[in-house]
C-alpha positions, 0 to 999 in steps of 0.5 A: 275291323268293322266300325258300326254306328247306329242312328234313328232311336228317340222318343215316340207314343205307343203304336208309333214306329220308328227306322234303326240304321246301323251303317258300318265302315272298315270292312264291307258287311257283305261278309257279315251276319248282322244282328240287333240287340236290346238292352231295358235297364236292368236286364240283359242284352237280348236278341232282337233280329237277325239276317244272314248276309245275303238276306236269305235268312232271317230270324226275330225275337218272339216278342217283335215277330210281326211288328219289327222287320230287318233288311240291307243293303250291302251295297249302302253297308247298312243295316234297317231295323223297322219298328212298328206297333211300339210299346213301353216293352220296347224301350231299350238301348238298340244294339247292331252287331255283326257276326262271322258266321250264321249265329243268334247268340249274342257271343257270336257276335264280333263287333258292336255298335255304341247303340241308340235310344228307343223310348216308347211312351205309354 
């Protein structure tokens, strides 16, 4: 079983940028595809960013490419999510999740975090 728990969502103006932590306990992430979605009010959960579990592979969202960056540490058991250039399309409930296997698709993936707020102003 993995517990995640997402931290650094808030308010910020367009062209701001903000840091997502998703730090895990149960079991080491290190075994672990890492994954954040995103949820805007009356949409569905979409995909965001992922990476593989050594870092090797990584995979964005057309919409965050060049703007959002994902890492980890395996070693801290947490996953970052570096949002840049923010704008009102990116205000949403922040997700991390972990997956077993290599794999983009929200049904993949095993466990949830409760998720954070972004709001971006415009």
């Amino acid at each position: 079983q993995v517990q995640l728990v997402e931290s650094g969502g808030g308010l910020v103006q367009a062209g701001g940028s903000l840091r997502l932590s998703c730090a895990a306990s149960g079991r080491t992430l290190s075994r672990y595809v890492m994954g954040w979605f995103r949820q805007a009010p009356g949409k569905e959960r979409e995909f965001v960013a992922g990476v593989s579990w050594s870092g090797s592979i990584i995979n964005y969202a057309d919409s965050v490419k060049g703007r959002f960056t994902i890492s980890r540490d395996n070693a801290k058991n947490t996953v970052y999510l570096e949002m840049n250039t923010l704008n009102a399309e990116d205000t949403a409930v922040y997700y991390c999740a972990a997956a077993r296997g290599t794999s983009w698709y929200i049904n993949d993936y095993d466990y949830w975090g409760q998720g954070t707020q972004v709001t971006v102003s415009s």
